[in-house]
Every structure is written in C-alpha cells, then in structure tokens.
VEXDREN-2710 file (C-alpha; in Angstrom, 1 decimal):
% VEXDREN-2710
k/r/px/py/pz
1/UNK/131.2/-83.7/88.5
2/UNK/131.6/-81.9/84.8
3/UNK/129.1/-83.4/82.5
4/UNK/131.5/-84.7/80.3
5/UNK/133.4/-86.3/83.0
6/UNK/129.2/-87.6/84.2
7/UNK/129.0/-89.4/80.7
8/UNK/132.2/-91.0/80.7
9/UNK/131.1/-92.3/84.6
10/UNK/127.7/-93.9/83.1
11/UNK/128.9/-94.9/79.5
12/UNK/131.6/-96.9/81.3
13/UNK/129.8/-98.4/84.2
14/UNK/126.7/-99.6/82.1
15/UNK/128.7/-101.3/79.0
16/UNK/131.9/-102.5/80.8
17/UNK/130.7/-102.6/84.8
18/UNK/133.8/-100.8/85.2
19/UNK/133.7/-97.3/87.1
20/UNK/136.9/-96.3/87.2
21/UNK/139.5/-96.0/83.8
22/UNK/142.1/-98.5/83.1
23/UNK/144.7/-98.7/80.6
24/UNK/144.3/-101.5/78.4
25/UNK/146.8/-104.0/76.8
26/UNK/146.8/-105.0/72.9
27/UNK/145.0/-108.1/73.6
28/UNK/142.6/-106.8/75.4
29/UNK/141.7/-104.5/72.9
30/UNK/142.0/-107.0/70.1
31/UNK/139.2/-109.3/72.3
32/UNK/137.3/-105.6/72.9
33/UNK/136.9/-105.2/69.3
34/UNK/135.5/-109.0/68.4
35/UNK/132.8/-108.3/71.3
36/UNK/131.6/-105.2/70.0
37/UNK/131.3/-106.8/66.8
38/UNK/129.3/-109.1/68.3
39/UNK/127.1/-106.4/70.1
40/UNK/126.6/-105.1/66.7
41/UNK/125.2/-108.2/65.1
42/UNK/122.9/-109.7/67.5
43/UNK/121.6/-106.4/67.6
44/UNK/121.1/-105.8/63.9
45/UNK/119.8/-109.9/64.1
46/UNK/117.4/-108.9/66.9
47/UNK/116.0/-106.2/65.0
48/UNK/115.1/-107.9/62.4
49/UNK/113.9/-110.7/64.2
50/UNK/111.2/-108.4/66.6
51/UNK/110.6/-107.0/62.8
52/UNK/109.8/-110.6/61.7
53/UNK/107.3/-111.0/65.1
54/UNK/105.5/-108.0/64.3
55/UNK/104.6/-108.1/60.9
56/UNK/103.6/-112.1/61.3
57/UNK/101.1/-110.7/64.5
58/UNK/98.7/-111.3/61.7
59/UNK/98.9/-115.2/62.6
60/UNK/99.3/-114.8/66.2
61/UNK/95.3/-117.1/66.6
62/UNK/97.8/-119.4/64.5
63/UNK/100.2/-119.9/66.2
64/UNK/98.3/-120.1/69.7
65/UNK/96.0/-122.8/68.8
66/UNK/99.0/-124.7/67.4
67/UNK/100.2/-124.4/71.3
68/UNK/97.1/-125.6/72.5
69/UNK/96.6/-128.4/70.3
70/UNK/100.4/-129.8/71.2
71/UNK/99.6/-128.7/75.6
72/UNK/96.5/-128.5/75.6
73/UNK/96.5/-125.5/77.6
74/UNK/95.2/-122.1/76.8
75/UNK/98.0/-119.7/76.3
76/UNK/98.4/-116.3/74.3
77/UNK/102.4/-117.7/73.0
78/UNK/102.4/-115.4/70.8
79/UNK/102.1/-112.5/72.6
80/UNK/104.5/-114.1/75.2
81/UNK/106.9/-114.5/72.2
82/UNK/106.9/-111.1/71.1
83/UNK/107.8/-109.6/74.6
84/UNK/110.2/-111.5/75.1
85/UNK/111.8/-110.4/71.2
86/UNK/110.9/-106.8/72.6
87/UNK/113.0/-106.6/76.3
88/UNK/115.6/-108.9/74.0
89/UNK/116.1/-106.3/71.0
90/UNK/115.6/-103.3/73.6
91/UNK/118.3/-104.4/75.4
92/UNK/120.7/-105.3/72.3
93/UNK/120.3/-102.0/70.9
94/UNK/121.1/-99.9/74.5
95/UNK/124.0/-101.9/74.9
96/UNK/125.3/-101.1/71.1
97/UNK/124.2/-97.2/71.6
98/UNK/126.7/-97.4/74.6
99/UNK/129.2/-99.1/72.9
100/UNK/129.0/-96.4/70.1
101/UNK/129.3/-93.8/73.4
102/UNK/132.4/-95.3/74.4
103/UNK/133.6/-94.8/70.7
104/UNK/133.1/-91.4/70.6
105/UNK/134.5/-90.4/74.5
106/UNK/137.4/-92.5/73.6
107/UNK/136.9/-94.9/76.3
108/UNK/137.7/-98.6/76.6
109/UNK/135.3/-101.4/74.5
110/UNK/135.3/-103.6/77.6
111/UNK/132.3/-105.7/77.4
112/UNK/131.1/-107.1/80.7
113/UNK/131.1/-110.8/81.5
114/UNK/127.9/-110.5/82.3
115/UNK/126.5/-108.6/78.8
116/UNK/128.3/-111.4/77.1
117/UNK/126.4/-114.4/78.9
118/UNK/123.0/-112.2/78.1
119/UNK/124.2/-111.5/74.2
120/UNK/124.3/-115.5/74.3
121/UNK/121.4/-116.4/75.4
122/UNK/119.8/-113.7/73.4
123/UNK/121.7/-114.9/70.2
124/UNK/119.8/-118.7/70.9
125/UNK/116.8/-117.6/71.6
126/UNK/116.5/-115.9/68.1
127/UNK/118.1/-119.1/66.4
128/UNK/115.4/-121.3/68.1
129/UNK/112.9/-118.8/66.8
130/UNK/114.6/-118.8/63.2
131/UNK/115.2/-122.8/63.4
132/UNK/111.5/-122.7/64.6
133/UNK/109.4/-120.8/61.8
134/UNK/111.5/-122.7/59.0
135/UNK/110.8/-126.2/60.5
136/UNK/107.2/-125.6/62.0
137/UNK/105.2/-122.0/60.6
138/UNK/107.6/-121.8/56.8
139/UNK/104.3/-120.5/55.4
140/UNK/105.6/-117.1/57.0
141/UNK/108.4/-116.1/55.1
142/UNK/105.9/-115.2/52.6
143/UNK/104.2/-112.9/55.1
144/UNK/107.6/-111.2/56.1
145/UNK/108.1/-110.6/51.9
146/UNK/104.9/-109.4/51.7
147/UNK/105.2/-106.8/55.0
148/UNK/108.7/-105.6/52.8
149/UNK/106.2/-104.6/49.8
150/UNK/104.5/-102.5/52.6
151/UNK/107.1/-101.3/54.5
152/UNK/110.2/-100.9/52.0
153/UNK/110.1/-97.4/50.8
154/UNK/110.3/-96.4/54.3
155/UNK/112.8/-98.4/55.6
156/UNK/115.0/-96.8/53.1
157/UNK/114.3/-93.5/54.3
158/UNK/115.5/-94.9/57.4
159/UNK/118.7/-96.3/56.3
160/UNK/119.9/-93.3/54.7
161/UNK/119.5/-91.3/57.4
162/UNK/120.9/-94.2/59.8
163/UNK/124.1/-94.5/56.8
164/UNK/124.1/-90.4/57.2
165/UNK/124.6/-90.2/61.2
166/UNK/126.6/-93.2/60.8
167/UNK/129.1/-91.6/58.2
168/UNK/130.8/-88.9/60.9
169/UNK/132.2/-92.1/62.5
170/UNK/133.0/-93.3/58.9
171/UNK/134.8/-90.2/58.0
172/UNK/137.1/-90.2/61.2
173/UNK/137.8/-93.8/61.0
174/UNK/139.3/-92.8/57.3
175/UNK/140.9/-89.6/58.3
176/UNK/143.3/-91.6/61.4
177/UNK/143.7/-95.2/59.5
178/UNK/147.3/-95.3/58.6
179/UNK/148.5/-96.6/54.9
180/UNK/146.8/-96.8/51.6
181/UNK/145.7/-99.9/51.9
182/UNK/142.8/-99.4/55.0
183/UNK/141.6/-95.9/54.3
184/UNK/141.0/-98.0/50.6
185/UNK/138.9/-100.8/52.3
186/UNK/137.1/-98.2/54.4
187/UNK/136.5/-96.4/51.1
188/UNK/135.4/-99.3/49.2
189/UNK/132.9/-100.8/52.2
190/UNK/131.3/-97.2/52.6
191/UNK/130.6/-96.8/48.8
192/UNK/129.5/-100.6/48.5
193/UNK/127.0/-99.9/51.3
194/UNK/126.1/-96.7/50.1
195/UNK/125.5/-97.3/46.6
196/UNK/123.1/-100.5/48.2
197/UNK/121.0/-98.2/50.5
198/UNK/121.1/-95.5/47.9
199/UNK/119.8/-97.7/44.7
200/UNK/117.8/-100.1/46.2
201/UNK/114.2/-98.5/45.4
202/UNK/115.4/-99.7/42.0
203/UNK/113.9/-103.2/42.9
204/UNK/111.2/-102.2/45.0
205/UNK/107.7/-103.4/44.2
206/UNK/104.8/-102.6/46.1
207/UNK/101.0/-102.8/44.8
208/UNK/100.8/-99.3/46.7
209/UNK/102.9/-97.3/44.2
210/UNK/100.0/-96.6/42.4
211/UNK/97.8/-93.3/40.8
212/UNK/95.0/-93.0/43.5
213/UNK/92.6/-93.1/40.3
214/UNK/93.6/-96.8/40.0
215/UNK/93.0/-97.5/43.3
216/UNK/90.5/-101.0/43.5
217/UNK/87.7/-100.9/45.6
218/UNK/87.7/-101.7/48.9
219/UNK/87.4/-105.5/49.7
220/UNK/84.4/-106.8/50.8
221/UNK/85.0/-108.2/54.4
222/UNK/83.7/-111.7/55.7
223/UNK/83.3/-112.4/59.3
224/UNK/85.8/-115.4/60.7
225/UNK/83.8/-117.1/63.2
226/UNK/81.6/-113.9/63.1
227/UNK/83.4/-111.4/65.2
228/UNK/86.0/-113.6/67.4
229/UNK/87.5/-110.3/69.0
230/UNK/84.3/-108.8/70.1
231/UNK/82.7/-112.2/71.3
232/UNK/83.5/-115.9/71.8
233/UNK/84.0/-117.4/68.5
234/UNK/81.2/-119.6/66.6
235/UNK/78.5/-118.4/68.9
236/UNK/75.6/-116.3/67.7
237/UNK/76.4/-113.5/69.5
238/UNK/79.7/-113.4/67.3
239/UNK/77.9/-113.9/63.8
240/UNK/75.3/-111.2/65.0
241/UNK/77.7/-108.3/66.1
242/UNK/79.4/-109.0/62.7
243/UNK/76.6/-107.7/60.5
244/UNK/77.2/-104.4/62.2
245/UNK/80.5/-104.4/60.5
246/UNK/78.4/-105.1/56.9
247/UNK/80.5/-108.8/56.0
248/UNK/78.7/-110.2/53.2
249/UNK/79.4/-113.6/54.3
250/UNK/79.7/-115.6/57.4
251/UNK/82.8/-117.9/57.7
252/UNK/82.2/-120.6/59.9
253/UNK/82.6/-124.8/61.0
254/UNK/80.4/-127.5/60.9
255/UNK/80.3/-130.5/62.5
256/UNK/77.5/-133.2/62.8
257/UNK/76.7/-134.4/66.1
258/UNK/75.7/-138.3/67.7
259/UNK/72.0/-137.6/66.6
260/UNK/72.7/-136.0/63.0
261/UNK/72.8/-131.9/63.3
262/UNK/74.9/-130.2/62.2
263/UNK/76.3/-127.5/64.7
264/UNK/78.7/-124.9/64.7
265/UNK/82.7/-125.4/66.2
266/UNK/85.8/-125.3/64.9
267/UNK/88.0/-127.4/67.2
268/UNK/88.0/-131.2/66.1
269/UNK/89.1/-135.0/66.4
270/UNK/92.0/-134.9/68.8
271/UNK/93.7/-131.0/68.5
272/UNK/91.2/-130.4/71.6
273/UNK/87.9/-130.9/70.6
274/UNK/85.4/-128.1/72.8
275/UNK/88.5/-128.3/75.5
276/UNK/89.2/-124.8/74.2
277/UNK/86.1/-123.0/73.6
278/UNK/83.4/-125.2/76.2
279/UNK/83.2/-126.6/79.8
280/UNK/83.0/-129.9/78.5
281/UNK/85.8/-130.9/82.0
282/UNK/83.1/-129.2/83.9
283/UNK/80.2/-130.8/82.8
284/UNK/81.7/-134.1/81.8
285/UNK/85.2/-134.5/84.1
286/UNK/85.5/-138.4/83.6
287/UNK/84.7/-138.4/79.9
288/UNK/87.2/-137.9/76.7
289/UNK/85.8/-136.8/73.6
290/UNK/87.6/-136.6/70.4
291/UNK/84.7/-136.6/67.8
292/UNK/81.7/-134.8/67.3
293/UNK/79.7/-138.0/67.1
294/UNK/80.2/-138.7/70.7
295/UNK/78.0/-136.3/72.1
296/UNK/74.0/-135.9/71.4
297/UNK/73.0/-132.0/70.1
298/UNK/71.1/-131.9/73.2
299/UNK/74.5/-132.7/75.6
300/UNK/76.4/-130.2/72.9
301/UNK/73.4/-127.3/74.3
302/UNK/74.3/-128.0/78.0
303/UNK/77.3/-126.5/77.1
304/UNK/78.5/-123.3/77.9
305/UNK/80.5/-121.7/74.9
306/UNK/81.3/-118.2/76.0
307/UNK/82.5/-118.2/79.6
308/UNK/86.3/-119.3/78.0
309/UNK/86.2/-116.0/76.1
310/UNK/85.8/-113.9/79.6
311/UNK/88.7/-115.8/81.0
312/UNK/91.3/-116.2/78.2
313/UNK/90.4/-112.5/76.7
314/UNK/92.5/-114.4/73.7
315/UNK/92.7/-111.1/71.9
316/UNK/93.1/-108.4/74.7
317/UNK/89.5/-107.1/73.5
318/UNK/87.3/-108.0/76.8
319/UNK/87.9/-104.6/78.2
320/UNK/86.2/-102.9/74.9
321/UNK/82.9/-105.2/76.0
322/UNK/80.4/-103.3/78.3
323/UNK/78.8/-105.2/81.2
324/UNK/75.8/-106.1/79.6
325/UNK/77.9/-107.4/76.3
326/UNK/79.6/-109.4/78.9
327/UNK/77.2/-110.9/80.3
328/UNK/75.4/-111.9/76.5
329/UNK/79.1/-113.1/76.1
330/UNK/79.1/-115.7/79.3
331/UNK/75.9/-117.0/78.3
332/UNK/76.7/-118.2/74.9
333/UNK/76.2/-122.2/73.8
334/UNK/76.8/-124.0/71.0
335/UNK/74.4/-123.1/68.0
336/UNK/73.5/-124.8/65.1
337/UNK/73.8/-124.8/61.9
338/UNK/70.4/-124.0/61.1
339/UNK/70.5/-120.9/64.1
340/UNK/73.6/-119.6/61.6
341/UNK/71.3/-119.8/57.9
342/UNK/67.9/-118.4/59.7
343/UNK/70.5/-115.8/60.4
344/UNK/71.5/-115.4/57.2
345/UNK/68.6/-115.8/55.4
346/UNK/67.1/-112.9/58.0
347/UNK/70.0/-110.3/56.6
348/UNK/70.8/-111.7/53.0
349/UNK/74.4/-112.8/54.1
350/UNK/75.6/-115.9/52.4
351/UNK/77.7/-118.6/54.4
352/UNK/81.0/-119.9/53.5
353/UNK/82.4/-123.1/56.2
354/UNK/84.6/-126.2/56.5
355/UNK/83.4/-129.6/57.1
356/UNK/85.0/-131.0/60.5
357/UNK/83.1/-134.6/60.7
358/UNK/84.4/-138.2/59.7
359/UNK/81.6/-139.7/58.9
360/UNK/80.5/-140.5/55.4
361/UNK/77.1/-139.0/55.8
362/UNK/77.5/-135.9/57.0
363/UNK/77.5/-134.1/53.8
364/UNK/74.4/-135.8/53.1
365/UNK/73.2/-134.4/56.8
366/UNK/74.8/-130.7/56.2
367/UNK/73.0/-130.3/52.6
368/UNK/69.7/-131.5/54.0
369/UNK/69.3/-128.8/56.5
370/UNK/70.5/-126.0/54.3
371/UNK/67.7/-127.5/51.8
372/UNK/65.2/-127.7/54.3
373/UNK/65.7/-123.5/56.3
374/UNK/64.5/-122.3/53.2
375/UNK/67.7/-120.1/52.5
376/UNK/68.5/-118.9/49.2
377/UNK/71.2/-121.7/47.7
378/UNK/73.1/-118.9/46.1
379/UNK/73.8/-117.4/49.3
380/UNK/75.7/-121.0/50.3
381/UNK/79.4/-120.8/49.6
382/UNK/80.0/-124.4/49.3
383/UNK/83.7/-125.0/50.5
384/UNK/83.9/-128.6/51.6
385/UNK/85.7/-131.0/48.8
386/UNK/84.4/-134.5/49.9
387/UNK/81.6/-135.1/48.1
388/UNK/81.6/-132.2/45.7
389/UNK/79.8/-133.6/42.6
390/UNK/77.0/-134.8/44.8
391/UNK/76.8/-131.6/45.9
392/UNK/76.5/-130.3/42.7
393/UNK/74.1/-132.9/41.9
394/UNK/72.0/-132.1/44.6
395/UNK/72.2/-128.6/45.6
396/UNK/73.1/-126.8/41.9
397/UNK/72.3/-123.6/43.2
398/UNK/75.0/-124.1/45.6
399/UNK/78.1/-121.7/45.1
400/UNK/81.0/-123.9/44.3
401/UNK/84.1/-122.7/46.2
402/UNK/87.7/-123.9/45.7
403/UNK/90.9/-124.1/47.9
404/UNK/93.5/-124.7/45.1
405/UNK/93.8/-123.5/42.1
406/UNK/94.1/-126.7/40.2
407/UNK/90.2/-127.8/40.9
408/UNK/88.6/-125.0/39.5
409/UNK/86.4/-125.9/36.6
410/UNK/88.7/-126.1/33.6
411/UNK/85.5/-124.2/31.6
412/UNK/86.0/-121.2/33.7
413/UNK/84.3/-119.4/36.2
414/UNK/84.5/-120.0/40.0
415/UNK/85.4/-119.0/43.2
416/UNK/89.1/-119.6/45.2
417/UNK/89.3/-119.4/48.9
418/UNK/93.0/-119.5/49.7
419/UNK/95.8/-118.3/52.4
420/UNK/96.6/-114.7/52.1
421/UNK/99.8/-115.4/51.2
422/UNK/99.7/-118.4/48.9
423/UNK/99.1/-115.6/46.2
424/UNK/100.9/-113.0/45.7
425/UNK/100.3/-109.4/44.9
426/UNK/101.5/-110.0/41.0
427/UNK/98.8/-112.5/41.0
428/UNK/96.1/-110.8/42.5
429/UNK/96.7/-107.7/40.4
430/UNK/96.5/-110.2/37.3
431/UNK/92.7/-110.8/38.9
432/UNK/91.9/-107.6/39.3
433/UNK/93.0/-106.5/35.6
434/UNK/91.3/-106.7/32.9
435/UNK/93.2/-107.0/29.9
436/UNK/91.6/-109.7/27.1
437/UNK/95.0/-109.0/25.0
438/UNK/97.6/-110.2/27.6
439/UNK/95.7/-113.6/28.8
440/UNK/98.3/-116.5/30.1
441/UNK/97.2/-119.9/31.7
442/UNK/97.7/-118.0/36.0
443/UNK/95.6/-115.3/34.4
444/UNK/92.1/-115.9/36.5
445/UNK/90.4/-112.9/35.1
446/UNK/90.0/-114.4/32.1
447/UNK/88.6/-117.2/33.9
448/UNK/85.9/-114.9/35.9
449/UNK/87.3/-116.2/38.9
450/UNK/87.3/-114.6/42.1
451/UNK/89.8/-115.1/44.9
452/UNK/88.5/-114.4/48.9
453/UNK/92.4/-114.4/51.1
454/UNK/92.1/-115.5/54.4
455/UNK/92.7/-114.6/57.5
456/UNK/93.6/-110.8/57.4
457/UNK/93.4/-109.1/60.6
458/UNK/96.0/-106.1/60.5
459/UNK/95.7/-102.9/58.7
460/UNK/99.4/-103.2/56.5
461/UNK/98.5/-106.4/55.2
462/UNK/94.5/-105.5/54.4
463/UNK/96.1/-102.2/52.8
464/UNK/98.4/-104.0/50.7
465/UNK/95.9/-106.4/49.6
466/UNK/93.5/-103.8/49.3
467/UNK/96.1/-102.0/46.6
468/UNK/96.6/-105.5/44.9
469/UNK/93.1/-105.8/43.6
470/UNK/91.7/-108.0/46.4
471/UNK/87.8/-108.5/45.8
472/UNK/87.3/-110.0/49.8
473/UNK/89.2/-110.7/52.7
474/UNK/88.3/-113.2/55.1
475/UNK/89.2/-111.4/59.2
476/UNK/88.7/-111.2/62.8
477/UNK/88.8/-107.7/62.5
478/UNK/86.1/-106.3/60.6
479/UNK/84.7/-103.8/63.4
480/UNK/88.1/-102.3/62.6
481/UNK/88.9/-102.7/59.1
482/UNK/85.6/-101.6/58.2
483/UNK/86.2/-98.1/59.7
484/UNK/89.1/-98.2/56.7
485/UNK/87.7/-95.7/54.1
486/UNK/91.6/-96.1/52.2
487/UNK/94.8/-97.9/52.6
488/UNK/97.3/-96.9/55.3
489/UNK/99.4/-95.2/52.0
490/UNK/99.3/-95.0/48.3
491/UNK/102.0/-92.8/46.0
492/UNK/102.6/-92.8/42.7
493/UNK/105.6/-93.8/41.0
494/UNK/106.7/-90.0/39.8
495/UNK/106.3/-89.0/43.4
496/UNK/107.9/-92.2/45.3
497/UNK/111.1/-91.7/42.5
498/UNK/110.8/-87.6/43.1
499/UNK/111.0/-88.0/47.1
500/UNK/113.5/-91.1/46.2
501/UNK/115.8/-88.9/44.4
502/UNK/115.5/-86.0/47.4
503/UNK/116.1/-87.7/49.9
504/UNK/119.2/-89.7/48.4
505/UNK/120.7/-86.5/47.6
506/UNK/120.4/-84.7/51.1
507/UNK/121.8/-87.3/52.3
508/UNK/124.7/-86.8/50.1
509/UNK/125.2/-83.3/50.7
510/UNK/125.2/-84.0/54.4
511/UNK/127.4/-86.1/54.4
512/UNK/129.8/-83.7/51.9
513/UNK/129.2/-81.0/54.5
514/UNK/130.3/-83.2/57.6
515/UNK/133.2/-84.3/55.8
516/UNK/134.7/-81.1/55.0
517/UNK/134.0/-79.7/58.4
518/UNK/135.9/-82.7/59.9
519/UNK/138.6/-82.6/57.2
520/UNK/139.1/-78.4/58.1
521/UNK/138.8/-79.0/61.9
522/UNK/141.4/-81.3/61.7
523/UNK/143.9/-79.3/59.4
524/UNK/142.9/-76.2/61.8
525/UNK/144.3/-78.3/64.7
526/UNK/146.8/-79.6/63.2
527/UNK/148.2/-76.2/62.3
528/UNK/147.9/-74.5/66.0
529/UNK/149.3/-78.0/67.2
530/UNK/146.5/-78.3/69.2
531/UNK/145.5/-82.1/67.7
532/UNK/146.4/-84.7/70.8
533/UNK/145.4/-88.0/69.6
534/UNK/147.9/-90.4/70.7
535/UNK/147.7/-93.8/69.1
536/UNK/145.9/-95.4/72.1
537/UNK/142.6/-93.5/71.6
538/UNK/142.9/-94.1/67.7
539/UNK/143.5/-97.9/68.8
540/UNK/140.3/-97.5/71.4
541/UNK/138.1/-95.2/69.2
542/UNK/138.8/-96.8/65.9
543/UNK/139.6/-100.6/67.0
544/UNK/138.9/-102.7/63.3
545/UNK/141.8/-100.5/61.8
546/UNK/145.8/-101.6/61.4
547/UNK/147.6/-98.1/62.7
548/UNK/151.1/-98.2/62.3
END
C-alpha cells in the first residue's frame, strides 16, 4: 500500500471509523463541519482545564482532606482528578490532530458516533470540574492568575509558533474562498488573532522580569507539620527530618486533651478527628470521638500515628524512605506539645501553630506549658486569635502573629500569616520595597510588617514568590525547595522585549515566506493546468467557507 494511500487508510478509520471512502452529501458536510468545530473546542477547553489541574497541584493536600472530611475515607482525589483531565485532554487533542489530517489529505470530516458520545461526556466532566472549583475551591482562580505571571511569556512563544504552523491552513483557506466578502472575514479573523498573540506581552506582568541584581533573597522556609512528605505528618520524626532542610520555624496544631496537655494533631471536631492520621478504629472500634477532650494524653500515646503514612503514601514519597526510615515512620505516636518546644529550644527554631480545642481554658493550658519548657518566648509565633490580649498580658515576649490584615496593631509593626494567594505579587513587592517617599495605607513596609504565605509546595509558585519579595514561605516541601539556590527563571525587561520583538518578527517572515510559496505554487499550476481542485475537496478541506 503507497504511504500516502497508508495515511489516508488510518486518518479515516481512527476519526470517522470508516475504512473505505464515500462521497458525501451537502448535509452531511454541513453536520461534518459543526462536529469538527466541536472537536476543536472541547479540546482547546480541555487544555486549559488539565492547565488549570496542574498549576493548582499546589493544593492537591487541600482538596484531599476536603474528600475525606465529606467520606471519610482516605483517597488521593486529586491525583485521581488529574488523570482523568490527562487521558481526557490526550484524547481531545489526537482526535483534533486527525481531524486536521483529514483537512489536509482532503478526506471526509465524518465524526464517529462513538467520538461524539466521548466528546460529551468529556465536555461534562470539565463543566462539573468548572461548576466545581467556582462553587466549592473559588480561592483557586487566584492560583491559576498567579501560575499565568509564571508561565505567560512562554505561552506566547508557543502561540506564535502554534498561529505560525497554523497559518499554511489559513493561507489556503483565503486563496480557494470565493467572493470578497469571505476571503475579507478570513482576513479580518487572522489579523484580529494575530495582532492578540502578537501584542499581548504588552500586559504581561510577572515579578520575574526583573535585573538579577534585584533579585530578593531567598525565603526562609517553615516546615508544615515538619516534613509531611518525608514522614507522617505532626509526629516527631517529621519536625526532626525538617531541620535538615534548615526551616526556621516549625508549623504545627495543638490540641488539649481530657487531662489538660496540649498535643500535637491537626484533624479536629467532626472533619475526622485521628480517623485519618491514627488507629483510633483499631484500638477503640465501638467508640466515636469528635473532640480532643474525649480521650486522656495517656489513651492519645497508645496510639499509633505513623502506620497511615506507610499505607496511604498520600504524597507518592514512601518509595524515597529507606527500610530503616520506614520502620522510624510505623512507629510514630502522638507527641506533645512540649516534645515539639524541647525540640525547638534544642535547635533555636521558633514555633508557629493553630489552636484546634473548644474549651475556654485551653489557651490558658497551651501558654502554661510553653512558660514552663523553658523556651525562649521570642521563638513562639503566637497565631491563635482567641484570647490574644491575655496572651499578650501573659506571655509579652510572645511573637504576635496575624491572619488578616485588618488586626495588625494600628501602631505598626507585626507579623501576617496569610494564604499564598490572598496577596498578590504587587503587594508583596510593596513589602519588600523600601521606599519612605511613596507610602499608602496597603503599604506594610512602612509598617515593618512581615508577611509568611502559606502552603507553597511547587517550584513555579515558590519561584514566583521568591521574585515578589517573599521574606518566608510556609511548605511540605522543604527537602526540595531548599536545594533551590534561584528561581526557575528571571529576565529582564530589555531582554524579555528584545526576544519579544524576535520572535514576533520570525514569525512574520515565516509566515510571508509560506505565503508566497503557496501563492507561486498555485499560479505555477494554474498556468501548466495542472491545478485539479474540484469544488468537493474545497467543500471537504475548507468546510466554514461559502464557495460559489
């Protein structure tokens, strides 16, 4: 079989399940060319959808223990999500390339039945996952803006050379369109989209486009539950492998037992309180605990807290851990908060943590024992808001942290602990500045504040942030950010605009050059009378034009 005739075979069979040609009415071709607009969409929408689901993999801890608070069942969803985006998208975009095969061997657009019941179902999926993150996880549309200021100047690079490739298709959709009027609107929409693709670097900002002389220095990391990817979260194996990353602080959770100590666990009141982390079923099957204060400290230490982390492997990391770590990991328990500050204290790491307990006392509890281990108060990060000015009463050495804005001290000075992206990188650059002239009320440099962002775990977003001016980071991942010695890219403006300008105008020149050697080839044809287009195949290979 010739080769051509081999690629006509496939092409055929794989987008239309049709082996053999067959002549096609006008109606056929008119329903054709709606379902190979169709192909076209759902696969730009899938695109952007798996783009959407990788650059929120940030959150995927998130959006798991959201799962398990609602089935109460141990699940990665989010990795479970993104495969399924993956097969969906992969299999969009083959079906469009051999669509766009078709076009160019000039063979019927005859979507299978079967393609259109999968481009359906396809199509839902990504409106449930739309409909999903606007109604339940909205806080990510900030994280897919901010993954733009990372990723923008190369997308751009992309869709000119996509828009350059594209353009023979263009060109010979111009050259066969009959009458002013379509070879105008194929004009027009080609220009439009060009000049878009083209001039868009106009409004992109990114932190990154910056002289590597102004670079900030590299956050300072905190460990999140110590190091939850290298060992079971909260445990002391986890806070101690995290000093070998070199965190400054230790983020953790408190809560106060039955008998009044304070121990370490982030789980609480009825989103599955030590169902996720413990063998609390195990070792009490008939019981149901929803608060801390039903259980002693000394029930709490018959618990085993690390045996869950063998099992789940919640961050695919397990197979990094050597026998031995493995079997420090299956041993952990629940330790206290007083283990955590003898800790600290031991390595000059302060300690930053919420307070998960309903009881009125337990702040009173909590400050007691961090009185009592001796630790230095400065190294306490005090983030709790309950009970703050007895706190400050009580324990003025304390550090006085903040999650919003509006309760920092209106005298000045302090410390924010917010979501990565309830700032944004305008703001955090306005922190890291300083520039007494230009002061406006947002301005917390003039304020001496400092900001911590939590959680950052992947390398664009800590790169970003790190270009913004962040001063620390809360993360998962500090035995790999810490390896980081700059950010995935910087560039100055002159040399962003320079490579800008090049590329734009390659393109352009390309694009002239394809042109005129489609324009001559057809004239050349034309005059040997070797040109055998008949208005079928323009019909087939151009279908969204009106030939006369």
């Amino acid at each position: 079989m010739p080769q051509d005739s081999c690629c006509r075979f496939c092409s055929r069979g794989l987008y239309s399940c049709n082996w053999k040609h067959r002549s096609e009415t006008n109606n056929r071709r008119k329903c054709a060319c709606c379902w190979f607009s169709v192909v076209t969409l759902v696969s730009l929408l899938s695109l952007c959808w798996l783009y959407i689901c990788l650059v929120t993999f940030n959150d995927q801890e998130e959006v798991n223990w959201k799962g398990f608070a609602k089935l109460k069942r141990w699940v990665n969803w989010f990795m479970v999500l993104v495969v399924i985006s993956a097969v969906i998208t992969s299999y969009c975009v083959l079906l469009l390339l051999f669509a766009l095969f078709q076009v160019a061997l000039r063979e019927p657009l005859n979507l299978h039945w079967l393609h259109k019941i999968f481009l359906f179902f396809g199509a839902l999926f990504i409106a449930l996952g739309i409909t999903g993150i606007s109604l339940q996880w909205r806080q990510e549309w900030p994280t897919v803006y901010l993954s733009l200021q990372a990723t923008a100047p190369f997308l751009q690079f992309g869709a000119v050379g996509a828009l350059t490739l594209l353009s023979l298709f263009v060109f010979q959709g111009f050259r066969v369109a009959k009458g002013k009027w379509s070879k105008f609107l194929i004009a027009v929409m080609f220009v439009a989209v060009s000049t878009a693709i083209f001039l868009c670097p106009l409004i992109i900002q990114s932190p990154c486009l910056i002289e590597w002389s102004k670079l900030p220095e590299k956050p300072k990391l905190i460990g999140h539950r110590g190091t939850p990817m290298l060992a079971p979260e909260n445990t002391m194996m986890s806070f101690n492998r995290s000093i070998a990353c070199g965190v400054t602080a230790f983020e953790t959770d408190v809560q106060v037992s039955k008998d009044r100590v304070p121990f370490l666990m982030h789980d609480h009141n009825f989103s599955g309180f030590l169902l996720r982390t413990t063998d609390v079923k195990e070792k009490f099957p008939d019981a149901d605990f929803s608060y801390s204060s039903n259980l002693t400290w000394e029930e709490l230490q018959s618990l085993n807290a690390g045996e869950w982390f063998l099992k789940t492997d919640p961050f695919h990391t397990v197979s990094m851990l050597s026998e031995e770590e493995r079997e420090t990991a299956r041993n952990q328990t629940i330790p206290s908060l007083l283990e955590l500050l003898d800790l600290a204290k031991q390595h000059n790491i302060s300690v930053i943590f919420d307070l998960y307990s309903p009881e009125e006392n337990d702040t009173v509890d909590t400050v007691n024992t961090i009185l009592s281990s001796g630790i230095d108060p400065g190294l306490i990060l005090w983030l709790p808001s309950a009970e703050r000015e007895y706190v400050h009463k009580t324990a003025p050495g304390f550090t006085q942290v903040y999650n919003n804005e509006s309760d920092l001290p209106i005298e000045g000075g302090g410390h924010l602990n917010v979501k990565y992206s309830k700032l944004s990188t305008e703001e955090i650059r306005k922190i890291y500045i300083s520039n007494p002239v230009f002061v406006s009320a947002r301005d917390h440099r003039s304020r001496n504040v400092t900001v911590n962002l939590w959680v950052v775990n992947e390398r664009w977003l800590f790169s970003l942030l790190w270009c913004a001016g962040a001063s620390s980071v809360t993360t998962n991942s500090c035995h790999l950010l810490k390896k980081m010695e700059q950010p995935d890219w910087v560039m100055s403006r002159l040399t962003y605009t320079i490579i800008w300008i090049a590329v734009d105008i390659t393109s352009i020149l390309i694009m002239a050059g394809l042109y005129i050697c489609q324009w001559k080839t057809h004239h050349r044809n034309r005059s040997r009378g070797t040109e055998n287009i008949s208005a079928w195949n323009e019909k087939e290979l151009f279908p969204f034009l009106p030939i006369r």
